[in-house]
C-alpha angles and dihedrals in degrees: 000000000000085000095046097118092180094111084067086067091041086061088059100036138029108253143118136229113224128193111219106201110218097169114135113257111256083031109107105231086218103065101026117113109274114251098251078063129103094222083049105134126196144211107226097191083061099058082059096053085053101048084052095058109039090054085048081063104044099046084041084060088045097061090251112134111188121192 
């Protein structure tokens, strides 16, 4: 996003900004709605993924290692 200001916050603190594609498959990202968009489409098992790894990461930061 030409507006994301989150790279301010990455010159004070170690971190790292991650995309998370949600496009349908057979739907060609480049061409699908944005996601501030009301035709935007989503793939849910995506969100999943996501969720998945963003708690991975968290808990990773924390010291949890999980098996």
């Amino acid at each position: 996003m030409g507006a994301e200001d989150f790279s301010y916050v990455l010159e004070k603190l170690p971190g790292a900004m991650l995309f998370l594609g949600g496009t349908p498959n057979g739907i060609d990202p480049r061409k699908a709605p944005p996601n501030h968009s009301n035709r935007v489409d989503f793939e849910e098992d995506a969100m999943t993924t996501g969720m998945a790894l963003y708690t991975s990461l968290a808990l990773r930061t924390l010291g949890v290692m999980l098996d």
